[in-house]
RODO-2510 file (C-alpha; in nm, 4 decimals, decimal comma):
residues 313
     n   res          X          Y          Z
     1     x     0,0000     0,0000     0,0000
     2     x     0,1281     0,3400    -0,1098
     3     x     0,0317     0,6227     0,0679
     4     x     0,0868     0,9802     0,0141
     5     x     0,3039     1,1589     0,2478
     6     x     0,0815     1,4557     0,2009
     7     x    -0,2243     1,2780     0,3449
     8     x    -0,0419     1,1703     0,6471
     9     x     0,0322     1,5557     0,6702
    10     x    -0,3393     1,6339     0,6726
    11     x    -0,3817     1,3543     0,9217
    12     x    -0,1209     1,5190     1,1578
    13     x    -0,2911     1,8610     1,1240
    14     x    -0,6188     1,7998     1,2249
    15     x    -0,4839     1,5110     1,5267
    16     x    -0,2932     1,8151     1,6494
    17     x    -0,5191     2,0309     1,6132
    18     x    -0,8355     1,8524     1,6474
    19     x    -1,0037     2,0726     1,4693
    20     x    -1,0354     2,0748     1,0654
    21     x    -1,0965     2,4533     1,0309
    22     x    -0,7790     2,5370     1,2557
    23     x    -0,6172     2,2480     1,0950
    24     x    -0,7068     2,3636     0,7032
    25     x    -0,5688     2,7526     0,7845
    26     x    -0,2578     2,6096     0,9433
    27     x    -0,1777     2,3863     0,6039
    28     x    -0,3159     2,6899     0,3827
    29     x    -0,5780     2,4771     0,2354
    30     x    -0,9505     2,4524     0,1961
    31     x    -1,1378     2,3015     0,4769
    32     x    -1,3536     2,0618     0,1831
    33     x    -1,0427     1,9476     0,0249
    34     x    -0,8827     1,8675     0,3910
    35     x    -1,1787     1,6760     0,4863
    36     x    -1,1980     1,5012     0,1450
    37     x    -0,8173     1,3585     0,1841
    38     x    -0,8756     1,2488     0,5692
    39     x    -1,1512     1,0250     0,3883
    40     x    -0,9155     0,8876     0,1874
    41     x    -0,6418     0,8070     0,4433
    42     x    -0,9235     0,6600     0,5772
    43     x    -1,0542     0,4152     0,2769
    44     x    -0,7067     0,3580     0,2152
    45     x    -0,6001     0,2016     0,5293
    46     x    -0,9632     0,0576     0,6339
    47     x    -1,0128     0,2236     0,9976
    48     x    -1,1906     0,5598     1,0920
    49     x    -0,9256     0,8027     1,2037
    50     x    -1,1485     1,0639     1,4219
    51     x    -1,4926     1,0699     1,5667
    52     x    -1,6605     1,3903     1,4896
    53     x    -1,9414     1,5344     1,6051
    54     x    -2,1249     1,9031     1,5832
    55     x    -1,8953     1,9910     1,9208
    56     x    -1,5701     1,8479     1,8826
    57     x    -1,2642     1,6386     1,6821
    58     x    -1,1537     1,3289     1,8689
    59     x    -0,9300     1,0731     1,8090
    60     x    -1,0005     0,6673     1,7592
    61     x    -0,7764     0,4137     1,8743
    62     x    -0,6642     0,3714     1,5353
    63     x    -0,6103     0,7586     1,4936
    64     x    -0,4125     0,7461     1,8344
    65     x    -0,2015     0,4253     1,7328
    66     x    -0,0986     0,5588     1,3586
    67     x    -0,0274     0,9170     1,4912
    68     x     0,3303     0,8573     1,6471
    69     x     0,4269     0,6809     1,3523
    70     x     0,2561     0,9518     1,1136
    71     x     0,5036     1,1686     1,2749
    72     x     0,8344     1,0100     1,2415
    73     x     0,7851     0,9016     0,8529
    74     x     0,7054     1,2331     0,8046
    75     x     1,0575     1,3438     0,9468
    76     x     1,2298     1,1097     0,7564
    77     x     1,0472     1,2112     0,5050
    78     x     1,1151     1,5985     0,5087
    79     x     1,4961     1,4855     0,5819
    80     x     1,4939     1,3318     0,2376
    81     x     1,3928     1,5988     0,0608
    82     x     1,5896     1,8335     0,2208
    83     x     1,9564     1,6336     0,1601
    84     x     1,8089     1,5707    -0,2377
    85     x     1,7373     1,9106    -0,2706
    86     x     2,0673     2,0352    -0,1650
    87     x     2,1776     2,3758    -0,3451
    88     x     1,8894     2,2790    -0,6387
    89     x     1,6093     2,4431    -0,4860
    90     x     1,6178     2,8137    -0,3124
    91     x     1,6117     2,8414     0,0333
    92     x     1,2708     3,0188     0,1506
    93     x     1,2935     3,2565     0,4571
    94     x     0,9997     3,4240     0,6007
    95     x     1,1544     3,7556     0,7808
    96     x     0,8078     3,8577     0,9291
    97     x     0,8371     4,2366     0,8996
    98     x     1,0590     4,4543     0,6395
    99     x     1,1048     4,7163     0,9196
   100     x     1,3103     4,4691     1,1457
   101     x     1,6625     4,4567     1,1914
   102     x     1,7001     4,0961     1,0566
   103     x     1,7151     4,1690     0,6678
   104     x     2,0866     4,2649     0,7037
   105     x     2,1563     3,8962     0,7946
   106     x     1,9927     3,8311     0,4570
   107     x     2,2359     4,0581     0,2758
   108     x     2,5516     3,9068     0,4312
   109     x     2,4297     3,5791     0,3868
   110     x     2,3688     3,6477     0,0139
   111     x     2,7510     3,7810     0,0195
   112     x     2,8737     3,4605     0,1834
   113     x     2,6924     3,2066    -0,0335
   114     x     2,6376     3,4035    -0,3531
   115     x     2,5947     3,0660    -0,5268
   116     x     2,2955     2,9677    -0,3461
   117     x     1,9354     3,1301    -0,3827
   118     x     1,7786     3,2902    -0,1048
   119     x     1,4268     3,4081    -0,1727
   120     x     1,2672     3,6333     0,1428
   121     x     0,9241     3,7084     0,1962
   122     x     0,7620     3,9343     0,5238
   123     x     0,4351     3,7828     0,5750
   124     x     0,4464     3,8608     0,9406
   125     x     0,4098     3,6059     1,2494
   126     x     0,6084     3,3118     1,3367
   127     x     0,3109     3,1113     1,4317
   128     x     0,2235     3,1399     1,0251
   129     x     0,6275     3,0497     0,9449
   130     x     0,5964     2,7815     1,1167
   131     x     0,2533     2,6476     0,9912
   132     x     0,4340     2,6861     0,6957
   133     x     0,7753     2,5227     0,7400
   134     x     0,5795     2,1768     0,9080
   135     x     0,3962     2,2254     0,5814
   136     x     0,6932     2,2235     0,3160
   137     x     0,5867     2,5821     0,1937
   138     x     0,8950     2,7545     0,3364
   139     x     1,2113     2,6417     0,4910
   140     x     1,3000     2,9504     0,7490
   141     x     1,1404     3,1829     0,9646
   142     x     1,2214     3,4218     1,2410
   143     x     1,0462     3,5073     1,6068
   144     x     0,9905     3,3833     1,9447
   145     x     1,0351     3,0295     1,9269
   146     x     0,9166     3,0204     2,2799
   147     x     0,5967     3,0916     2,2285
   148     x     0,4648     2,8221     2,0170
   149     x     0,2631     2,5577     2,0682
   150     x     0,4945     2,2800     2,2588
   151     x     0,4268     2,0159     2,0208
   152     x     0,4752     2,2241     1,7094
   153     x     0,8231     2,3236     1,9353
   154     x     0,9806     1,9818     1,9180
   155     x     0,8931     1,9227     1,4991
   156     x     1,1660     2,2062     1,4485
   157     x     1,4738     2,3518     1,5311
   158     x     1,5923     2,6682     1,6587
   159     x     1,9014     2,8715     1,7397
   160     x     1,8898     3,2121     1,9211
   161     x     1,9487     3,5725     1,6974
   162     x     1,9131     3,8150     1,9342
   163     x     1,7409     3,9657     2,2422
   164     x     1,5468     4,2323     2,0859
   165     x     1,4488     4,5433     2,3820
   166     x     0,9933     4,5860     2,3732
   167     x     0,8555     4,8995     2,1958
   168     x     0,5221     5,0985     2,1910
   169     x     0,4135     5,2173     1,8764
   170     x     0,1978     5,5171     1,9395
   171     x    -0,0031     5,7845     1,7545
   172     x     0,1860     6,1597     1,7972
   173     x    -0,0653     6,2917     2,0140
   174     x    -0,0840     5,9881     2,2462
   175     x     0,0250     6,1151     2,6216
   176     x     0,2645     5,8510     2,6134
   177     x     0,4256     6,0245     2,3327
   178     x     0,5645     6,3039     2,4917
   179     x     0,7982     6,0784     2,7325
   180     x     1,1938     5,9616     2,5344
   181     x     1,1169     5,6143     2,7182
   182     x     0,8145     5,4544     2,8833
   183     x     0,8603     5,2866     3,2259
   184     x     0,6260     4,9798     3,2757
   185     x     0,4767     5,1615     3,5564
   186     x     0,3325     5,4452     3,3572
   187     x     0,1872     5,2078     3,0703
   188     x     0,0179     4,9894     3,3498
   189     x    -0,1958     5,3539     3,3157
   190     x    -0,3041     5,3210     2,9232
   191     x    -0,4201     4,9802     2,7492
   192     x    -0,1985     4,7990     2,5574
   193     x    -0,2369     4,6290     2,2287
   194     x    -0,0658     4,3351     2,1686
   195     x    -0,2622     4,2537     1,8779
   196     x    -0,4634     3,9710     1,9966
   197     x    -0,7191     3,7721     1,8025
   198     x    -0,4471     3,7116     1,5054
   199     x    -0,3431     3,3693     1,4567
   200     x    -0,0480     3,4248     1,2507
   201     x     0,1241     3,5893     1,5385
   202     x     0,0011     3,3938     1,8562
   203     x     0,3814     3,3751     2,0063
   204     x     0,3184     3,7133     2,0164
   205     x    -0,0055     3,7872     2,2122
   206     x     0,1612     3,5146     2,4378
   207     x     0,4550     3,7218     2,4694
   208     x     0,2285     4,0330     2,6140
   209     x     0,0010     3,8775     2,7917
   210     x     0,2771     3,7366     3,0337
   211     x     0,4405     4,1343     3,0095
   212     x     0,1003     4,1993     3,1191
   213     x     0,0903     3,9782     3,4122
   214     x     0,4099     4,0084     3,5469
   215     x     0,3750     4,3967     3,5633
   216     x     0,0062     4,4892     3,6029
   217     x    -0,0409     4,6119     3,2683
   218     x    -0,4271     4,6498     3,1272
   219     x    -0,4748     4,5495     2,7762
   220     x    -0,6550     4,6742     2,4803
   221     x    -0,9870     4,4873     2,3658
   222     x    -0,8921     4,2681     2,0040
   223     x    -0,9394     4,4738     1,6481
   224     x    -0,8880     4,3807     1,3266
   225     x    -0,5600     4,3417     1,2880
   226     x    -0,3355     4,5652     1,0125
   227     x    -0,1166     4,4566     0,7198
   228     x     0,1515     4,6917     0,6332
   229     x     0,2553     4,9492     0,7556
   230     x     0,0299     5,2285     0,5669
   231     x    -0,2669     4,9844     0,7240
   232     x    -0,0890     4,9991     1,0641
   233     x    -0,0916     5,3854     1,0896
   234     x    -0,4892     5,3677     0,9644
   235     x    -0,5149     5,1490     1,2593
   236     x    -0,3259     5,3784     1,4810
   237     x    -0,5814     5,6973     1,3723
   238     x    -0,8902     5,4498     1,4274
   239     x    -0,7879     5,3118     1,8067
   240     x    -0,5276     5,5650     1,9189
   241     x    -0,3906     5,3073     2,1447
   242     x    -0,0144     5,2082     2,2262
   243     x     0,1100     4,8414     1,9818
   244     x     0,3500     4,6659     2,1333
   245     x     0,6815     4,6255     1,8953
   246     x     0,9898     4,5837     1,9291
   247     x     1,3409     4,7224     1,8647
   248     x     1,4789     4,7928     1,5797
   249     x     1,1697     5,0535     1,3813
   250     x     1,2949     5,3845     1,3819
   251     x     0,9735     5,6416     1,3633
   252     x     0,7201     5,6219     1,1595
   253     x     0,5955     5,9086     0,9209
   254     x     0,2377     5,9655     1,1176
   255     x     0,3510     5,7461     1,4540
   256     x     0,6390     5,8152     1,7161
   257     x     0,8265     5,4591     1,8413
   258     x     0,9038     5,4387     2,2402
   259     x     1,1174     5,2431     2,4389
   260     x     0,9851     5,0601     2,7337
   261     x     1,1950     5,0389     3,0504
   262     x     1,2074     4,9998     3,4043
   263     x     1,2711     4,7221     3,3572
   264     x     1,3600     4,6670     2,9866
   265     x     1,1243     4,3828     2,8416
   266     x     1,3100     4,1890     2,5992
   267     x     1,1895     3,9447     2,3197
   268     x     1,4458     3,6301     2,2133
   269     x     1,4558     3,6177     1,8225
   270     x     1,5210     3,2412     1,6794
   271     x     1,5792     3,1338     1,3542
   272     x     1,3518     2,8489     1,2778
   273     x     1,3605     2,5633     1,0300
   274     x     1,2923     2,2208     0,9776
   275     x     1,4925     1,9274     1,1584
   276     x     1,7182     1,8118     0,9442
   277     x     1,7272     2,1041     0,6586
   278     x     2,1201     2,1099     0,4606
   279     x     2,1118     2,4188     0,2096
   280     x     2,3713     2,6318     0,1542
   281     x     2,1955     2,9440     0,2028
   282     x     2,1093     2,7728     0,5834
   283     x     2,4742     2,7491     0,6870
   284     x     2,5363     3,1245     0,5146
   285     x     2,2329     3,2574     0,7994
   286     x     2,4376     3,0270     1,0238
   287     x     2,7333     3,2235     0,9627
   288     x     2,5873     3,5833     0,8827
   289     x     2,4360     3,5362     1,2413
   290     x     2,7284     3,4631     1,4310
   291     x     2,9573     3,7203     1,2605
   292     x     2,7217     3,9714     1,5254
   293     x     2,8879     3,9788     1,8697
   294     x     2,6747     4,0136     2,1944
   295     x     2,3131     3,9858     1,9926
   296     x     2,2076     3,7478     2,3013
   297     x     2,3942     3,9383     2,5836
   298     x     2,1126     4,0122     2,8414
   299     x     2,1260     4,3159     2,9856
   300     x     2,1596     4,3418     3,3554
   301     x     1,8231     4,4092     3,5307
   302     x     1,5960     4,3539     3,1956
   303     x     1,3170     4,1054     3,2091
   304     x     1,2501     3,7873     2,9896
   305     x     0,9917     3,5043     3,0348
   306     x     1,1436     3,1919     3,2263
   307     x     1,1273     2,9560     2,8874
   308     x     1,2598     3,2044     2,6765
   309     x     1,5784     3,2604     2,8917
   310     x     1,5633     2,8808     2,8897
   311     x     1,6495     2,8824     2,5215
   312     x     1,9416     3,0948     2,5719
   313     x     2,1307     2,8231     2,7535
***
């Protein structure tokens, strides 16, 4: 019996997620044509996977017995691929935002390796790159590793960048605005927005929700969230409230950048890929990123979450 590795893939999805909406968006498909293959996985190896009903996704004994092994063909699998394609294919790195500070490594890294191709996109949101890498429709992404979902943490592999300093991202005539730097103290006095609701960047909203907790910080109800950044200065005009960033966007033309301190919130940066990924462009990233000297220094007296600081060891 042949089966396609693609089907397993679906099958993974939705026992992970246990949901085939959730499970469709995070393989960028439709939910009909996810639902149609997990049918015929099913027909294929005679045994009913899940047990659905109007409320919820759960998994049969059969589902429960095949997933483990579902799993570790599909890392030999995506090993495969990845030592065949070697240099053939061009590497595909998702840099989440073109106002970062992380392009440069792609510049160097095109200077170290000019043979290989390295083709960058800035969709946003490492929870997306991610989605993406487990499904073979990019290779790299960047973010906070830590704050993905633990299973999804052990299907890849990371190495620290840097410990980027927290932002707000405010409208000029916010009060906040007038201050160089704002201590954590005098935000716990305005909502913040940490862009909740918006699944591509859940690592995110994970990251300030614990800044919230750990400092007493109120935050901002959900919107619709922006894309770009003229979008992101509409949204700024609409809700007038402080975004949480990071280091590394200088102003904006129509918003004003701050510096939270008092302590100094910090945010660990990982590259991400797939176990077992060989390219060329991979091991010019590799390079490009350790050419930078004291990126993951932590400041004395800053603050980072317990499992990100974890990472750093």
């Amino acid at each position: 019996m042949d089966i396609n590795p693609r089907l397993l893939r679906v099958f993974v999805a939705v026992a992970e997620e246990l949901h085939f909406g959730r499970a469709a968006a995070r393989l960028y498909v439709a939910q009909q044509a996810l639902s149609r293959d997990i049918r015929r996985l099913e027909e294929q190896l005679g045994a009913t996977l899940f047990a659905r009903s109007t409320r919820q996704v759960q998994l049969t004994p059969a589902g429960a017995n095949l997933l483990p092994s579902a799993r570790r063909l599909l890392t030999v699998h995506d090993e495969l691929v990845a030592q065949i394609r070697g240099a053939a294919g061009p590497l595909l790195v998702d840099f989440n935002s073109a106002g970062s500070a992380l392009p440069r490594h792609l510049i160097r890294a095109r200077e170290l390796a000019p043979e290989a191709e390295i083709v960058a996109r800035y969709h946003g949101g490492l929870a997306a790159g991610a989605a993406a890498i487990l499904a073979g429709a990019a290779d790299v992404s960047f973010g906070r590793f830590a704050g993905l979902d633990p299973d999804v943490r052990t299907r890849l592999a990371q190495t620290p960048v840097r410990l980027q300093p927290l932002t707000v991202i405010l409208p000029p005539e916010h009060p906040l605005a007038e201050l160089p730097e704002v201590p954590l103290s005098v935000m716990a006095g305005f909502p913040l927005d940490i862009m909740a609701g918006n699944p591509a960047t859940t690592e995110w909203t994970d990251l300030g929700r614990r800044l919230a907790e750990e400092f007493g910080l109120t935050l901002a109800a959900p919107h619709a969230c922006p894309i770009g950044l003229d979008e992101l200065l509409v949204y700024l005009r609409r809700h007038g409230e402080p975004v949480l960033s990071s280091a590394g966007w200088a102003d904006l033309e129509g918003a004003v950048v701050r510096p939270l301190v008092d302590p100094v919130p910090l945010s660990l940066v990982s590259l991400v890929h797939r176990q077992g990924l060989r390219h060329p462009g991979l091991t010019a990233l590799f390079q490009a990123i350790a050419e930078e000297d004291g990126w993951t220094d932590r400041p004395p007296g800053s603050w980072l979450p317990p499992l990100d600081e974890s990472l750093l060891g």
